[in-house]
C-alpha positions as CSV (number, residue, x, y, z in Angstrom):
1,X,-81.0,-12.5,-67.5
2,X,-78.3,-10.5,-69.3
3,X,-77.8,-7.8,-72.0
4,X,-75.0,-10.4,-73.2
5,X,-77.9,-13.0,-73.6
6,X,-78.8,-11.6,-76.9
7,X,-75.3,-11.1,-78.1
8,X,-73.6,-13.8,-80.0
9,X,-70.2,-13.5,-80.8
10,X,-71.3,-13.7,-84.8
11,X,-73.2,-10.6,-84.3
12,X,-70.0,-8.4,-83.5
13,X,-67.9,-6.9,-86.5
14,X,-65.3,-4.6,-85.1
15,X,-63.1,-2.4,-86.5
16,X,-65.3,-2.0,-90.1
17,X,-65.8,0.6,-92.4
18,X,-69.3,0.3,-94.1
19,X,-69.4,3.1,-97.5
20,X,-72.6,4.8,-95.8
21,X,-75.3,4.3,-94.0
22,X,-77.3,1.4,-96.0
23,X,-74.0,-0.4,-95.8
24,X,-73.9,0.0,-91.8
25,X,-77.3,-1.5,-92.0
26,X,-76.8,-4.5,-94.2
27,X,-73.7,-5.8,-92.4
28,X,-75.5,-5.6,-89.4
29,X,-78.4,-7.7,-90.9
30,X,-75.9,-9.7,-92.2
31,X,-74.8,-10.4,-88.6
32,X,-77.6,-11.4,-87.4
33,X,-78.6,-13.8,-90.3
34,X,-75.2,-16.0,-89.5
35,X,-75.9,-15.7,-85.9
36,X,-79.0,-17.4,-86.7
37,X,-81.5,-14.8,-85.1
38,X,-83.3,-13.8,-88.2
39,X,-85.1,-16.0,-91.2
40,X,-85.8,-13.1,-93.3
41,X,-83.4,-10.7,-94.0
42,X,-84.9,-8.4,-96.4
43,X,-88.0,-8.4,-94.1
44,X,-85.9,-6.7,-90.8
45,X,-84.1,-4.6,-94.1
46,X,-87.6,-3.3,-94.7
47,X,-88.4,-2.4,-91.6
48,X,-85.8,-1.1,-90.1
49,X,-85.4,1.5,-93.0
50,X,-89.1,2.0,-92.3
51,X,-88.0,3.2,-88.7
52,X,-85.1,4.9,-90.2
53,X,-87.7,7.2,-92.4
54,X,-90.0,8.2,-89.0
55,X,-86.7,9.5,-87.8
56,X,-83.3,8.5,-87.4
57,X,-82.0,6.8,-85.3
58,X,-78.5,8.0,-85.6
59,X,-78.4,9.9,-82.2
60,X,-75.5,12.1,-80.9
61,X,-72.0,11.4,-80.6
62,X,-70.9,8.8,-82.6
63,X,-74.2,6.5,-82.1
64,X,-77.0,4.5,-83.6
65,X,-79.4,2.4,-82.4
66,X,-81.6,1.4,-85.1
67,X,-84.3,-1.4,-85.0
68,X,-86.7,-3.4,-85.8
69,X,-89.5,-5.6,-84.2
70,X,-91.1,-8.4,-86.8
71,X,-91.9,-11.5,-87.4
72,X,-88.8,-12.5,-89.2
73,X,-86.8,-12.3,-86.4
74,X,-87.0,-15.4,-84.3
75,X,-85.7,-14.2,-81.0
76,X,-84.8,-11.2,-79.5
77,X,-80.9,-10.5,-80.6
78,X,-78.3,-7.7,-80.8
79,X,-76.0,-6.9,-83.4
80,X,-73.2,-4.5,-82.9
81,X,-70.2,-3.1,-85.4
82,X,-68.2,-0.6,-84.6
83,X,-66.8,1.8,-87.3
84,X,-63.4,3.3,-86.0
85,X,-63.2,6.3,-88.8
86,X,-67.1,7.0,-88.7
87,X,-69.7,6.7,-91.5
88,X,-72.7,9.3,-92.2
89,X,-75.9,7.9,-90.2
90,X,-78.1,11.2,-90.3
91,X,-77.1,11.9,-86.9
92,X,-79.1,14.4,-85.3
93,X,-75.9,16.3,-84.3
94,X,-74.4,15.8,-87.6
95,X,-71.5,13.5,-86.6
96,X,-70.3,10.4,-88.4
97,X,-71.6,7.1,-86.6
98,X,-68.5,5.4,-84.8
99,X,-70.8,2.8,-83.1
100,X,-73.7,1.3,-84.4
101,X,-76.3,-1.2,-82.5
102,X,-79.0,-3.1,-84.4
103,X,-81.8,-4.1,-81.8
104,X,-84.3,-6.9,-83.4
105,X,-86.7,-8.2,-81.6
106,X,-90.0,-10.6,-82.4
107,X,-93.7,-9.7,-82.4
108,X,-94.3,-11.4,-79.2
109,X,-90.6,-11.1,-77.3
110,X,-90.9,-11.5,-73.5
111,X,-90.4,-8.7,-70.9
112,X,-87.5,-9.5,-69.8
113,X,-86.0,-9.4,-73.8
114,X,-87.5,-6.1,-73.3
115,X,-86.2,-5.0,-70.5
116,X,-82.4,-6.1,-71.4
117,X,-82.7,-4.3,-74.3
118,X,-84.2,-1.0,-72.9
119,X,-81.1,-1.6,-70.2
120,X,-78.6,-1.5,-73.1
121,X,-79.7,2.0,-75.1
122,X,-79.7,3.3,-71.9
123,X,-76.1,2.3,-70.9
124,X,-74.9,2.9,-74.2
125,X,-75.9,6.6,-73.3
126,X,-72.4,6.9,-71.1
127,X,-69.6,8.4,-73.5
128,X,-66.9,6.0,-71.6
129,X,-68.8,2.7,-71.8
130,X,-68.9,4.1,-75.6
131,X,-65.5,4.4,-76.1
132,X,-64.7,1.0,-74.5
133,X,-66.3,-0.6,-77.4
134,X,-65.2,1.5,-80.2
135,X,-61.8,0.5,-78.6
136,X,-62.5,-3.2,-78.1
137,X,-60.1,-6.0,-80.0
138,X,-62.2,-9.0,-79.6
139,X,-65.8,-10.0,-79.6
140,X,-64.6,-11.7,-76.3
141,X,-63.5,-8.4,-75.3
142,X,-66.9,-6.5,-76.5
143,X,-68.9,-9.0,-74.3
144,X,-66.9,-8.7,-71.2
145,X,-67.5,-4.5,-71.0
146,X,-70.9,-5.1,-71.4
147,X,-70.5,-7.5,-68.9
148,X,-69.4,-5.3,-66.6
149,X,-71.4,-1.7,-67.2
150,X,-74.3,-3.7,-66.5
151,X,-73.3,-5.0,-63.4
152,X,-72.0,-1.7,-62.0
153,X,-75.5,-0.2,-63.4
154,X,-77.7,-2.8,-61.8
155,X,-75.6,-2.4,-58.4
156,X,-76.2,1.9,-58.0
157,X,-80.0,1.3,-59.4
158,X,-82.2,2.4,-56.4
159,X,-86.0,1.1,-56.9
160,X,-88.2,3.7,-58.7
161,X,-89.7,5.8,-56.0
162,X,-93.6,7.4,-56.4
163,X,-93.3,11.0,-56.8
164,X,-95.2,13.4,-53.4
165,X,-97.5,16.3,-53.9
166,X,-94.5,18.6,-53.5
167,X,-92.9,16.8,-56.4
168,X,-95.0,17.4,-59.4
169,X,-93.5,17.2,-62.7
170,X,-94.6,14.1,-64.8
171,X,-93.0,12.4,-68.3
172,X,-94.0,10.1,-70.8
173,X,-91.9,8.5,-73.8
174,X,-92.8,6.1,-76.2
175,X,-91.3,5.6,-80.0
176,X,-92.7,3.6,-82.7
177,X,-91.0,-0.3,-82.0
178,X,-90.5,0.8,-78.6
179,X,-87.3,-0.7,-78.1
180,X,-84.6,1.5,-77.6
181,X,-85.4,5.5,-77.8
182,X,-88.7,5.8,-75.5
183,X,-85.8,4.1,-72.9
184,X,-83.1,6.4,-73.6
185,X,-85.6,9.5,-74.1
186,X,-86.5,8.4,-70.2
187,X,-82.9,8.0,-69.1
188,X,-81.9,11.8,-70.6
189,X,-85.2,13.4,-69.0
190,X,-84.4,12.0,-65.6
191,X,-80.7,13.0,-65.7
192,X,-81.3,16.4,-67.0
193,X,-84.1,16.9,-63.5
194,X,-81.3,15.3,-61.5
195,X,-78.8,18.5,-62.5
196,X,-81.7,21.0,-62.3
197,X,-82.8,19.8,-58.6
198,X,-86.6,18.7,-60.4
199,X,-87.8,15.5,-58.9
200,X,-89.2,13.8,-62.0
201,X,-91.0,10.7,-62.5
202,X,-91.3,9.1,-66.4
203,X,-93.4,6.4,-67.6
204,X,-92.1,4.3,-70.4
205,X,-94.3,2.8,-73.3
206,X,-92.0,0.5,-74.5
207,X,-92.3,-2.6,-77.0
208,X,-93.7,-5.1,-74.3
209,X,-95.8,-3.2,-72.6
210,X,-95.6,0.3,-69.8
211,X,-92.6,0.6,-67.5
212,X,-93.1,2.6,-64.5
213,X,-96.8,3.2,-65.0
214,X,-97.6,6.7,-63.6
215,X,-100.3,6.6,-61.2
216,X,-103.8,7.8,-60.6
217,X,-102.4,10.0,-57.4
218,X,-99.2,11.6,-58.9
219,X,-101.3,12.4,-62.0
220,X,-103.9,14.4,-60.0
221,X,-100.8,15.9,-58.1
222,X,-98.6,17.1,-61.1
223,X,-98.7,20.9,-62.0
224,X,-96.8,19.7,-66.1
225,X,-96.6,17.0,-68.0
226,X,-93.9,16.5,-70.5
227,X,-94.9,14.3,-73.5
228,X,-92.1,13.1,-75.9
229,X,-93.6,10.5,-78.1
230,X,-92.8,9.7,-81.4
231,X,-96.7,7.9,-81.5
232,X,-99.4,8.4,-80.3
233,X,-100.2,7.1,-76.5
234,X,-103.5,7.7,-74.4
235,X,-104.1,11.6,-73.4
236,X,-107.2,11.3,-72.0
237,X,-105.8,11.0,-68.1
238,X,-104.1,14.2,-68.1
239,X,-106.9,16.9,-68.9
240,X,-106.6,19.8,-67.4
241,X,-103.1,19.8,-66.7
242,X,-100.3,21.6,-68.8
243,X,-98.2,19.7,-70.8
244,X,-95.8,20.1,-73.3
245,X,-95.5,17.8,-76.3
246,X,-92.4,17.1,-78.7
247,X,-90.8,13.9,-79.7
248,X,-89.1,11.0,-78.6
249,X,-85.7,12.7,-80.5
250,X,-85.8,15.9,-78.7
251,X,-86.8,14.1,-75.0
252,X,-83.4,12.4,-75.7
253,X,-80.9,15.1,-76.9
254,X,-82.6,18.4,-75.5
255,X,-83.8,17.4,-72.3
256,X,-83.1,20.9,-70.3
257,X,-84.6,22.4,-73.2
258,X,-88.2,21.2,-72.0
259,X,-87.7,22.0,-68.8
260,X,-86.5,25.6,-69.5
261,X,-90.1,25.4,-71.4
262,X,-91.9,24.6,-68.4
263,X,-90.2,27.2,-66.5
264,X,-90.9,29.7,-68.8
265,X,-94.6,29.1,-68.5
266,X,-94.9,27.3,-72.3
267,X,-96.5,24.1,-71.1
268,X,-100.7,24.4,-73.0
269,X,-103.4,23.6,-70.6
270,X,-104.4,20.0,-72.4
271,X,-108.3,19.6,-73.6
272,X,-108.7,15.7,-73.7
273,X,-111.3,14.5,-76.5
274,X,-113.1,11.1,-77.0
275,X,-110.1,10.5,-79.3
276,X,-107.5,10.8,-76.1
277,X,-109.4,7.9,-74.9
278,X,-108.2,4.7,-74.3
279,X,-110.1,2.4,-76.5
280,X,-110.5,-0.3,-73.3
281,X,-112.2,2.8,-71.8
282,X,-114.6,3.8,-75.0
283,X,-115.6,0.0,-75.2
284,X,-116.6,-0.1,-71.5
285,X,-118.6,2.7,-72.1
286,X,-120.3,1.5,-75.1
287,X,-121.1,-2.1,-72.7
288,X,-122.9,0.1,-70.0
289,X,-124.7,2.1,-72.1
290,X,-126.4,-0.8,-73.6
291,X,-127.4,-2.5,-70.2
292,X,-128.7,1.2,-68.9
């Protein structure tokens, strides 16, 4: 399956110039309805603005990636404009918005949906792959650089490797729908180790489940944990260990940052309480208690 699967032609508005944010967000709505992915547009409205107020999703450098994840839209679909002279998103860096991606996806959409969509924010992460589409003249066009960045990405992806007692820090992202920032939070973390020489490993709780689950033997291993969530995700495996915790935002744009933290010996030994615990976990424990 391909990114390109989810991306009709009727979803692509180039070259526009929305009055504000609200605007950027309606036309890409709008996009969507005629493409025949939604049934309810004031529904994904709602919630996307709802995702907008935990945090925006106007991220650095010209782009946003808001989105939604409801029952009003009836598959798993991309919208994309692009806005050639900007329009105020409430970037974290402060820029105008120059290209904007709506990700909508349904309460039950498949892995794989998942997965092409996670593949996308990340991609959309390179500043030339950017520019290609801020550039494009077609829809044609728009679908045949996507096209190709995800080919050239899927051909220099190596499998995800287990990290080795000598190899010890451990990540975790997550944001609210799960769609698009825990993915990019994960991308910017494991760049940012690359440059630094830090052999890092990241678990991803996205909207269809947890991408490259951390396990019981690189846990026990790690000397820090980094946590940037935007909710909440289960604690309860890491006590004892240090670990710093920020949010999904900061894992994406700050990256070094947290590992400057670490260095300088800022990482809290964590305490887990019954509350860090996975309910799955609490509800076992309840079961044997009763047939003790």
């Amino acid at each position: 399956m391909k990114i390109t699967n989810f991306i009709s032609k009727k979803s692509i508005a180039l070259n526009v110039h929305p009055a504000d944010k609200h605007e950027a967000i309606d036309m890409l709505i709008d996009l969507l309805m005629t493409a025949g992915a939604i049934k309810d547009k004031e529904v994904v409205r709602r919630d996307v603005l709802s995702r907008e107020a935990q945090g925006s999703t106007g991220l650095a450098n010209g782009l946003a990636t808001p989105h939604a994840q409801n029952a009003a839209v009836k598959k798993a679909s991309i919208s994309l404009i692009t806005v050639p002279d900007g329009v105020n998103f409430d970037s974290i860096d402060g820029k105008p918005a120059r290209l904007i991606v709506l990700l909508a996806a349904p309460i039950k959409a498949g892995d794989a949906a998942m997965t092409e969509m996670g593949r996308l924010a990340v991609i959309l992460m390179d500043e030339d792959f950017r520019e290609l589409l801020i550039k494009a003249k077609s829809a044609d066009e728009v679908i045949k650089i996507i096209d190709a960045k995800e080919a050239e990405r899927k051909k220099s992806e190596t499998p995800e490797k287990q990290i080795s007692a000598g190899q010890k820090i451990i990540a975790v992202t997550a944001c609210p729908t799960g769609i698009s920032s825990s993915f990019m939070a994960r991308e910017a973390l494991k760049n940012a180790a690359e440059k630094l020489g830090i052999n890092l490993r990241v678990e991803v709780h996205g909207a269809a489940g947890v991408y490259h689950a951390l396990t019981d033997e690189e846990i026990k291993n790690a000397d820090a944990v980094i946590i940037a969530a935007s909710k909440k995700v289960p604690l309860s495996r890491f006590d004892g260990k240090p670990m710093l915790s920020t949010s999904v935002g900061t894992g994406i744009r700050k990256p070094e940052q947290l590992f400057d933290r670490l260095k300088a010996g800022q990482a809290q030994v964590f305490h887990a309480t019954e509350d860090d615990e996975p309910f799955s976990s609490k509800l076992y424990k309840k079961i044997m208690s009763i047939f003790s």
